[in-house]
The first five atom37 places (N, CA, C, CB, O) and aatype in JSON, in Angstrom:
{
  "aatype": [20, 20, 20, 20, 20, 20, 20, 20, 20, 20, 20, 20, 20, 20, 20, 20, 20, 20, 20, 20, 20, 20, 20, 20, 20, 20, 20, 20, 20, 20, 20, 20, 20, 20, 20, 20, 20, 20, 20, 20, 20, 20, 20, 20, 20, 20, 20, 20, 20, 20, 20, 20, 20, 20, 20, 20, 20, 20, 20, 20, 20, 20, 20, 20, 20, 20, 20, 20, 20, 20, 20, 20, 20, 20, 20, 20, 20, 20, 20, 20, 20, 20, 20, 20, 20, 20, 20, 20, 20, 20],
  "atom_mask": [
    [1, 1, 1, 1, 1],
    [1, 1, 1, 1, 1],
    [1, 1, 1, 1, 1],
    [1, 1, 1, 1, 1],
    [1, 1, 1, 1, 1],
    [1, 1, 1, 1, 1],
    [1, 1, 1, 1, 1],
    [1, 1, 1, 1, 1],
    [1, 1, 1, 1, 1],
    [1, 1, 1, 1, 1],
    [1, 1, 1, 1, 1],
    [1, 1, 1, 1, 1],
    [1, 1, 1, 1, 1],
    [1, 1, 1, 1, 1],
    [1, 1, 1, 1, 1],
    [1, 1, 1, 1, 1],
    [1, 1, 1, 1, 1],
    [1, 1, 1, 1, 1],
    [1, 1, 1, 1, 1],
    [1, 1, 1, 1, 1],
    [1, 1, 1, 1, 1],
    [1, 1, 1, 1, 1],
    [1, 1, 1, 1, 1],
    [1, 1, 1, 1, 1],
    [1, 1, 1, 1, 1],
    [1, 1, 1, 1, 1],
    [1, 1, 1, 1, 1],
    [1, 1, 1, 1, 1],
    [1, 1, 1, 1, 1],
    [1, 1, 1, 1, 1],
    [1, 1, 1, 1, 1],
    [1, 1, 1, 1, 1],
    [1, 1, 1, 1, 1],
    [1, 1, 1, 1, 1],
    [1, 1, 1, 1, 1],
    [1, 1, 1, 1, 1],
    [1, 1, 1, 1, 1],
    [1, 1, 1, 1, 1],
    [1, 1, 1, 1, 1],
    [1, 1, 1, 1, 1],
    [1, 1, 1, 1, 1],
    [1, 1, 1, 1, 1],
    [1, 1, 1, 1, 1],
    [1, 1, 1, 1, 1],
    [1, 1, 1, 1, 1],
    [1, 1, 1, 1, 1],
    [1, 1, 1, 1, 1],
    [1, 1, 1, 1, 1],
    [1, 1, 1, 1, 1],
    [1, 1, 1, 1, 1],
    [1, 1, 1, 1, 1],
    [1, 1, 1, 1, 1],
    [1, 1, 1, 1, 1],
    [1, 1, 1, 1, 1],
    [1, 1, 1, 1, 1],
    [1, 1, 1, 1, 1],
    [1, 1, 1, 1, 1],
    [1, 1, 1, 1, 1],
    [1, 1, 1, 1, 1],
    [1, 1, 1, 1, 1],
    [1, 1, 1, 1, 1],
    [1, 1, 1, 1, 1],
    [1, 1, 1, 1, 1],
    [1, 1, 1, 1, 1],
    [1, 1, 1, 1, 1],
    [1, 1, 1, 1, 1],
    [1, 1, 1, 1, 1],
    [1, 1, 1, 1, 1],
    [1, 1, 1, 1, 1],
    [1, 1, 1, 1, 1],
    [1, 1, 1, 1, 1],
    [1, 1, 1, 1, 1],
    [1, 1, 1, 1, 1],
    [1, 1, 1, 1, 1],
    [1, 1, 1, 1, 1],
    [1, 1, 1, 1, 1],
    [1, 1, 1, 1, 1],
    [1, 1, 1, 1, 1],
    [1, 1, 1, 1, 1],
    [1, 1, 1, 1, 1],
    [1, 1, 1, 1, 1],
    [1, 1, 1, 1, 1],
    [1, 1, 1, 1, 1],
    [1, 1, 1, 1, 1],
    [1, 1, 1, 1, 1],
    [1, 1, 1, 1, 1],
    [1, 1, 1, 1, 1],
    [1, 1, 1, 1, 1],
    [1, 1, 1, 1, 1],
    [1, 1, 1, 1, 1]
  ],
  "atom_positions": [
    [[-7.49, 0.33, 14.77], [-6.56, 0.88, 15.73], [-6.05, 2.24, 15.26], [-5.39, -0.09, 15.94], [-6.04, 3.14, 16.1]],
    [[-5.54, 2.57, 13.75], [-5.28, 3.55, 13.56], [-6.67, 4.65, 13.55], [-4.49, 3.34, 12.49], [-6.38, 5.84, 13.73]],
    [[-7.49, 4.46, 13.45], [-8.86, 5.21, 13.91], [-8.2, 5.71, 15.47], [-10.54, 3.94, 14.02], [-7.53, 6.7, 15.77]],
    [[-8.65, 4.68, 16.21], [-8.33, 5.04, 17.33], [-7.0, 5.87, 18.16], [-8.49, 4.07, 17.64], [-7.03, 6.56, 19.18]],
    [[-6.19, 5.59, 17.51], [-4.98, 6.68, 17.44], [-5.31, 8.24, 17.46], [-4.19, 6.45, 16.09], [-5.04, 9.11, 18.29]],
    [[-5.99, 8.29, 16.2], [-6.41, 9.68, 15.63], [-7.5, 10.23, 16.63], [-7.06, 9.56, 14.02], [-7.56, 11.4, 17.01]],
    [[-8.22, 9.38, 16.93], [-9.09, 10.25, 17.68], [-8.55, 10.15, 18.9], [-10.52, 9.95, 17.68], [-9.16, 11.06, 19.46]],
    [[-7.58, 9.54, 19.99], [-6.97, 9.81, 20.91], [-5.45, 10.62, 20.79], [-6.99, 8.68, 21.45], [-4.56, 10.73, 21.63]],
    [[-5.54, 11.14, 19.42], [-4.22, 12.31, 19.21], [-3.32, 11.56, 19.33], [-3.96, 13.59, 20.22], [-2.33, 12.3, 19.4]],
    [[-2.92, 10.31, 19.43], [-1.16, 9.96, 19.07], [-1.27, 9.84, 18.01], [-0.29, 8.71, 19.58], [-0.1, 9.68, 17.64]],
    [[-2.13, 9.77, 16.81], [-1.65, 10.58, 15.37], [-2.46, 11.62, 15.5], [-1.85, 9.83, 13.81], [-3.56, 11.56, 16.07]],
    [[-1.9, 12.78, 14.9], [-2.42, 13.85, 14.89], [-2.76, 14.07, 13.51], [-1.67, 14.76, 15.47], [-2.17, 13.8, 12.47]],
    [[-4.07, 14.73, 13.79], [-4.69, 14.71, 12.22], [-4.97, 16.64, 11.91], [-6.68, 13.52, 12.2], [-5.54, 17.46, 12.62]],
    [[-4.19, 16.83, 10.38], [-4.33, 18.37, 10.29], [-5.14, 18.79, 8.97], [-2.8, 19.08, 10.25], [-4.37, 19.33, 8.17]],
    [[-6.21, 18.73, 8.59], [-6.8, 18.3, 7.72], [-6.87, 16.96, 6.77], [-6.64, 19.08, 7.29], [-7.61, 16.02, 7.06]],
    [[-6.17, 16.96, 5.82], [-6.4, 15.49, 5.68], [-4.71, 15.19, 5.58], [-7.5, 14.96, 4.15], [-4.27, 14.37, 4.79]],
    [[-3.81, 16.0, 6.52], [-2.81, 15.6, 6.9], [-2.28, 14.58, 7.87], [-2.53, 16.37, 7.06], [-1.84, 15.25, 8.81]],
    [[-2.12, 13.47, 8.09], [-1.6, 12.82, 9.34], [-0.29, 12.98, 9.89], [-1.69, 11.58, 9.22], [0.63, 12.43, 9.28]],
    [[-0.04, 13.59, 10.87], [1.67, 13.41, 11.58], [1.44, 12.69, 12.58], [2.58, 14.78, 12.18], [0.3, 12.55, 13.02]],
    [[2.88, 11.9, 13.29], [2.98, 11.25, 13.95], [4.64, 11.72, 14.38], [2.48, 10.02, 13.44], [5.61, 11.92, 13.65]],
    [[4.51, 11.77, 15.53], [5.86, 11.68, 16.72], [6.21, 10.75, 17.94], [5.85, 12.85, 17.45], [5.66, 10.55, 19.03]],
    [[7.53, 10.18, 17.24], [7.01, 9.05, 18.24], [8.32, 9.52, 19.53], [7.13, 6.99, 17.39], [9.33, 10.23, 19.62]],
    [[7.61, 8.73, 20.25], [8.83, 9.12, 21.6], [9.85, 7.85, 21.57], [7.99, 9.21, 23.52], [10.74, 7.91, 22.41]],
    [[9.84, 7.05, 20.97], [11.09, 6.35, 21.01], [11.91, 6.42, 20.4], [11.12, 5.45, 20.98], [13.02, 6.35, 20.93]],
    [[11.79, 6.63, 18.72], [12.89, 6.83, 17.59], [12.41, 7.49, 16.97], [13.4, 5.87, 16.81], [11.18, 7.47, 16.89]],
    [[13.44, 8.7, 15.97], [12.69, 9.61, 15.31], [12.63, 9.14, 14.0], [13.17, 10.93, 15.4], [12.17, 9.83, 13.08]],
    [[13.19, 7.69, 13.82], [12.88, 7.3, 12.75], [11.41, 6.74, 12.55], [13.81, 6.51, 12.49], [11.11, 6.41, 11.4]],
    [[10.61, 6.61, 13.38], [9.76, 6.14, 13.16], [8.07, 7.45, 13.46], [10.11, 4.8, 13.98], [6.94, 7.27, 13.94]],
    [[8.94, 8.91, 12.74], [8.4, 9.74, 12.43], [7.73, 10.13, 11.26], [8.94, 10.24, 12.68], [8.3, 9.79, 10.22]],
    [[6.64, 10.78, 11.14], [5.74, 10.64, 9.52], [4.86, 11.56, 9.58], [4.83, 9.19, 9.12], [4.31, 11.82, 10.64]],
    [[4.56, 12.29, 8.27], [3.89, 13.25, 8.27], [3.51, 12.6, 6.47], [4.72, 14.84, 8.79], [4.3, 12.33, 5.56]],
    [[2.06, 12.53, 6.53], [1.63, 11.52, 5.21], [0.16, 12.27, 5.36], [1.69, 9.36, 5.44], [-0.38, 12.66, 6.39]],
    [[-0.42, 12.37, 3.74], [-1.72, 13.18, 2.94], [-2.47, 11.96, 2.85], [-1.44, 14.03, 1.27], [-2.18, 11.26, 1.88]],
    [[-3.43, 11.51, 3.68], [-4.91, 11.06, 3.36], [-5.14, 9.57, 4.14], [-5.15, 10.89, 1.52], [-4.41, 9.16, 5.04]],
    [[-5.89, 9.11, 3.79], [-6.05, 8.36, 5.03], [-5.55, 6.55, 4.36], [-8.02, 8.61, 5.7], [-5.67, 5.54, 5.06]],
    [[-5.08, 6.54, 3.14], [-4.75, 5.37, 2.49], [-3.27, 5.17, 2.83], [-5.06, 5.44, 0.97], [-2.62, 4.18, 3.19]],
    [[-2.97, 6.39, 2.6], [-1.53, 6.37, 2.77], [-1.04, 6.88, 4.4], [-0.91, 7.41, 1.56], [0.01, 7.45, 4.69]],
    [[-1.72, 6.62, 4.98], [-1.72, 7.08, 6.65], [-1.59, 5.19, 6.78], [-3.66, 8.25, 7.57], [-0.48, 4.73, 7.04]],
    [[-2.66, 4.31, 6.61], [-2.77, 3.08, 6.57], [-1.21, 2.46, 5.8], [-4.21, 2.8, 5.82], [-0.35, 1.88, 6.46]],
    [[-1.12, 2.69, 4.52], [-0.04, 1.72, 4.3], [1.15, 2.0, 4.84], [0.2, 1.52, 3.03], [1.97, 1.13, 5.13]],
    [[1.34, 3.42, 5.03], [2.73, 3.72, 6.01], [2.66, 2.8, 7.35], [2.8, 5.52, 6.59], [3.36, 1.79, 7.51]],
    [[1.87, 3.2, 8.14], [1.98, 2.44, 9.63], [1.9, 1.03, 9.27], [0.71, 2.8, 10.8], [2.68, 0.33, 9.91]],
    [[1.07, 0.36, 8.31], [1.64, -1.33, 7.79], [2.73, -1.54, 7.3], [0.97, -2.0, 6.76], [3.32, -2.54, 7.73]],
    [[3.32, -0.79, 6.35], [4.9, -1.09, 5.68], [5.98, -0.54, 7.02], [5.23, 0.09, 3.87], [7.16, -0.87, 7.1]],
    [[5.34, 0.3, 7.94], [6.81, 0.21, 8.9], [7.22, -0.11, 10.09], [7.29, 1.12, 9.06], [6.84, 0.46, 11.11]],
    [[8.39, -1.45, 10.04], [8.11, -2.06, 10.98], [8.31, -1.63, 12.35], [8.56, -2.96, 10.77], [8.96, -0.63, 12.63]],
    [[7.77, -2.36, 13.19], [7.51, -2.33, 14.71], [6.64, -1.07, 14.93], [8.96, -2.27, 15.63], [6.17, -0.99, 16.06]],
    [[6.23, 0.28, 13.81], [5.17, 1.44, 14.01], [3.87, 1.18, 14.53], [4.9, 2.07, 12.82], [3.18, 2.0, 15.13]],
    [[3.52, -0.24, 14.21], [2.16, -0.22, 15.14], [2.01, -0.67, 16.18], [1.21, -0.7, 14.75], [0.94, -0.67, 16.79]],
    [[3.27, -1.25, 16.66], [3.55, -2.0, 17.98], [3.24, -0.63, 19.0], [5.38, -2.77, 18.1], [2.48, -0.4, 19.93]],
    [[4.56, 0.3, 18.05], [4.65, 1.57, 19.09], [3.26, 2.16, 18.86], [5.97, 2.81, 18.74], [2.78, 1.48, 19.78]],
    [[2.79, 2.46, 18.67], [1.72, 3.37, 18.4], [0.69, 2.7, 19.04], [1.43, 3.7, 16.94], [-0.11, 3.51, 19.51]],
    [[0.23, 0.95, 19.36], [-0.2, 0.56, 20.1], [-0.06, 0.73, 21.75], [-0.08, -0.22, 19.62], [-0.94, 0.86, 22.6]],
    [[1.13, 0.68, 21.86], [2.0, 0.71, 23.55], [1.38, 1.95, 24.0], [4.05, 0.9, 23.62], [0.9, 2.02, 25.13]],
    [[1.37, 3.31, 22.88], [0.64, 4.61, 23.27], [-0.58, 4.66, 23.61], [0.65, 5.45, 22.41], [-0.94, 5.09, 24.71]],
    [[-1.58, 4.14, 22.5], [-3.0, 4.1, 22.87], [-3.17, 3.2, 24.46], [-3.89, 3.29, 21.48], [-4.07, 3.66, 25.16]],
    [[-2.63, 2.35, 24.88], [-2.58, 1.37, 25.92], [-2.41, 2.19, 27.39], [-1.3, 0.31, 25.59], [-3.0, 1.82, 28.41]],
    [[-1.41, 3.5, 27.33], [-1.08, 4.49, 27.99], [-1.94, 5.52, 27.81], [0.08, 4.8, 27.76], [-1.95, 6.56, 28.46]],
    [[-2.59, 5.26, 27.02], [-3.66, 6.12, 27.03], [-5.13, 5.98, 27.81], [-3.86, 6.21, 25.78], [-6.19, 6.6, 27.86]],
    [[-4.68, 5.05, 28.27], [-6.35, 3.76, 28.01], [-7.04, 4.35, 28.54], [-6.62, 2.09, 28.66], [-8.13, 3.82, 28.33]],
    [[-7.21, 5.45, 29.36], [-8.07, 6.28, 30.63], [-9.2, 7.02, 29.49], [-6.85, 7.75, 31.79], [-10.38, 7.08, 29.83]],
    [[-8.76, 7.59, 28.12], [-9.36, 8.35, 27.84], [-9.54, 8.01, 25.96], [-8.72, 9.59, 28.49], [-9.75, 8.86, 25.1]],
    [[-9.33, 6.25, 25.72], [-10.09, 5.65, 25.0], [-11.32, 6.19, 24.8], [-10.15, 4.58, 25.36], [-11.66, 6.88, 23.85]],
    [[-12.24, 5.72, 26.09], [-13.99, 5.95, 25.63], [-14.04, 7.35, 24.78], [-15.21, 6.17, 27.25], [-15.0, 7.37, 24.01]],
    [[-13.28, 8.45, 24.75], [-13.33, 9.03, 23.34], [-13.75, 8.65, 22.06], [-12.39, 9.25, 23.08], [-14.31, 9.37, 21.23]],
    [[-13.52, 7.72, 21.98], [-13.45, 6.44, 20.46], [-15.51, 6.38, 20.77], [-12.01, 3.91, 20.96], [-16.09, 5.91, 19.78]],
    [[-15.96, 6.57, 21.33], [-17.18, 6.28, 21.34], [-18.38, 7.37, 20.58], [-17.35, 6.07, 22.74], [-19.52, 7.15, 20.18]],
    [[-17.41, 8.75, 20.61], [-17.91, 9.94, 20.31], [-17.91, 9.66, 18.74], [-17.05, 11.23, 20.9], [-18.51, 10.52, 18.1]],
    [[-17.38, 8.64, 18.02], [-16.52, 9.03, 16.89], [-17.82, 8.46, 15.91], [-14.72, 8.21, 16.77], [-18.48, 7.45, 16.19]],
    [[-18.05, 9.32, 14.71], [-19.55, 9.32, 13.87], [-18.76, 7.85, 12.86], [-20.1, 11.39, 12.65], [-17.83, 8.03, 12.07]],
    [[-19.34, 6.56, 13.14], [-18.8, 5.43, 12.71], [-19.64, 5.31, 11.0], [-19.14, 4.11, 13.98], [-19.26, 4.49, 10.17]],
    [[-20.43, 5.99, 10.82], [-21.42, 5.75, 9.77], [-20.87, 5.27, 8.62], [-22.16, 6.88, 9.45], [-21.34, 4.27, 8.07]],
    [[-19.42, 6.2, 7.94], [-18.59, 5.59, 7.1], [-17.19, 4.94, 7.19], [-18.52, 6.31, 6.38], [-16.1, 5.07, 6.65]],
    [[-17.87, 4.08, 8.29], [-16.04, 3.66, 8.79], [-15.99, 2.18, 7.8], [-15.69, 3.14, 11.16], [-16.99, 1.74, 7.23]],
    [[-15.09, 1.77, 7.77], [-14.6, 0.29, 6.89], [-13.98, -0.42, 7.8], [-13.51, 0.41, 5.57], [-13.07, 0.09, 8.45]],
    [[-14.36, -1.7, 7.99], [-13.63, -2.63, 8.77], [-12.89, -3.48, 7.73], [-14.55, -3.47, 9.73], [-13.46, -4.2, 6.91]],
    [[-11.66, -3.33, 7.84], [-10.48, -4.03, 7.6], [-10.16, -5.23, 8.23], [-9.55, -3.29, 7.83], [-9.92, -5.23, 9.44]],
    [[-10.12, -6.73, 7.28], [-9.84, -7.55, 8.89], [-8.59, -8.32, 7.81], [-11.6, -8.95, 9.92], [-8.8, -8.94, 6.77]],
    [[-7.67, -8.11, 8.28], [-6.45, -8.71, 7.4], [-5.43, -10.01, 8.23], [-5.34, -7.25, 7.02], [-5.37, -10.18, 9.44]],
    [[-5.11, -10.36, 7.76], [-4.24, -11.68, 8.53], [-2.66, -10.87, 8.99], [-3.88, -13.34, 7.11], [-2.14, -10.03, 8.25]],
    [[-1.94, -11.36, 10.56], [-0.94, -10.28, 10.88], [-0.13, -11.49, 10.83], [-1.01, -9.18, 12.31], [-0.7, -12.5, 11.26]],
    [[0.88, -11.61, 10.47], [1.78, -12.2, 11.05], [3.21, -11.52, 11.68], [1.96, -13.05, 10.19], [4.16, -10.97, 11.13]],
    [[2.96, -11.78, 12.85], [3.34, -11.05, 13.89], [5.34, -11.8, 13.85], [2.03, -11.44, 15.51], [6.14, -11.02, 14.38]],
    [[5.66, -12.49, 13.56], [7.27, -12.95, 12.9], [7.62, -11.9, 12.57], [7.5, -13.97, 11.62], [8.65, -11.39, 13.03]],
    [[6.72, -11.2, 11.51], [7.6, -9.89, 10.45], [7.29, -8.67, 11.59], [6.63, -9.42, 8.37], [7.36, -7.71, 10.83]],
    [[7.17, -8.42, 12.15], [7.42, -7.55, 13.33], [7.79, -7.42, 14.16], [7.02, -7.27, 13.72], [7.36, -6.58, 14.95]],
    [[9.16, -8.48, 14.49], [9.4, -8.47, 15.69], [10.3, -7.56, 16.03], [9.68, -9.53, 16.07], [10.59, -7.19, 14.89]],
    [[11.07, -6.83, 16.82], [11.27, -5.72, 17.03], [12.56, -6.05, 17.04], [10.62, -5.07, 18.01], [12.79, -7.16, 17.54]],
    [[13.68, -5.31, 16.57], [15.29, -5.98, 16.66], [15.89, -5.16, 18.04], [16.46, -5.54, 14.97], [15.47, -4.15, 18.59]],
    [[16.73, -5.8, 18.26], [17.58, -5.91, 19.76], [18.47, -4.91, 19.58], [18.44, -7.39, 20.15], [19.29, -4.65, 20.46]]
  ]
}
């Protein structure tokens, strides 16, 4: 998903810089060097991938982008979520 972000620009990638702006809270703003630490930020903060999901979803018209994308050295990650520790506070 965070792949897919990047190549649909709700993270913006500036060399091997990642920023992110989110439109709901500016706390859940980030500007992070490389692509490990692009990953553990959006996992350590909560409800960031919810939002950042809700975007790509609003995006959905112009997903098939994600198709262009040279997969040759991509890594599939398949980790267990438990979705409790994310629930979004009131």
């Amino acid at each position: 998903m965070i792949d897919l972000a990047v190549v649909n620009q709700v993270i913006e990638k500036k060399g091997s810089w990642f920023e992110y702006t989110s439109s709901v809270s500016k706390d859940s703003n980030f500007r992070v060097q490389g692509n490990e630490k692009l990953r553990k930020h959006v996992l350590d903060t909560k409800g960031l991938i919810f939002e950042i999901q809700e975007q790509l979803i609003s995006k959905s018209s112009s997903l098939t982008k994600a198709s262009a994308v040279n997969t040759t050295d991509a890594k599939i990650v398949v980790e267990e979520f438990d979705e409790d520790d994310y629930e979004e506070e009131s």
